[in-house]
C-alpha positions, -999 to +999 in steps of 0.1 A: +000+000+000+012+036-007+025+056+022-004+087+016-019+100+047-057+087+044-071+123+052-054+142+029-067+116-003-100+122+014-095+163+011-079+163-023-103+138-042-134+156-022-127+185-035-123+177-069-146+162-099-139+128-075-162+147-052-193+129-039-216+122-014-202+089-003-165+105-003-175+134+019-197+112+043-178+078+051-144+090+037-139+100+072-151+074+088-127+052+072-101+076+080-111+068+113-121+030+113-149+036+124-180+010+106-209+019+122-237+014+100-256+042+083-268+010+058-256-020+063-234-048+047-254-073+051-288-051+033-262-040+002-256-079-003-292-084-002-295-054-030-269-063-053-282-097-052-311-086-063-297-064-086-275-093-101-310-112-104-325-085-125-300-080-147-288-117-160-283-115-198-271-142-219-237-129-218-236-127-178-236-097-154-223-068-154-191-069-140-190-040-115-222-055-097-200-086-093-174-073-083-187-051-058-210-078-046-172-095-042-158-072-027-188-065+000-188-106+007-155-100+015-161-067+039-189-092+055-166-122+059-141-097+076-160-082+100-194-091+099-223-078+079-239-053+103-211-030+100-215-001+073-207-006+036-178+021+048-163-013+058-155-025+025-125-008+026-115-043+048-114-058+016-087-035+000-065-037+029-066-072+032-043-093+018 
C-alpha cells in the first residue's frame, strides 16, 4: 500500500470532480475505522443480489455489480455484515 496519509486523499479527491456524497460522508469514517452502520453490509448484499438477479443477460452480469457484490462478501466475511458498507475498505487492505 502507498505511504499517503488517508485524510489528505479524502481532502484532495473531495474536492475535486472525484467529489461525492459517499467521499465526503464515510471517507472520514474510514479515515477513522470507524464502521458503524448508516446501511448495512449485510442489506447491500441483499440489493446487489437482487440487482445481479434482475439483470442476467445471456452474456452474464455486469461486472461492476460482481465485483462489488465481491468485494462487499469479503467486507462481511471480515468483519461481519452489520457493520457499514464504509467497511468494504476491509477488503482492500486485506491481503
Amino acid at each position: 500500500m502507498l505511504d499517503i496519509d488517508p485524510q489528505l486523499v479524502v481532502d484532495v479527491c473531495s474536492t475535486g470532480a472525484g467529489g461525492s456524497w459517499a467521499l465526503t460522508n464515510l471517507g472520514p469514517k474510514i479515515v477513522q475505522d470507524d464502521f458503524a452502520p448508516g446501511f448495512k453490509i449485510k442489506d447491500m448484499l441483499k440489493d446487489l443480489r437482487l440487482v445481479t438477479e434482475s439483470i442476467a443477460t445471456d452474456n452474464g452480469y455486469f461486472q461492476g455489480t460482481a465485483l462489488a457484490a465481491n468485494k462487499f462478501l469479503q467486507s462481511e466475511q471480515l468483519g461481519g455484515g452489520d457493520q457499514g458498507t464504509q467497511a468494504m475498505i476491509r477488503a482492500y487492505r486485506h491481503k
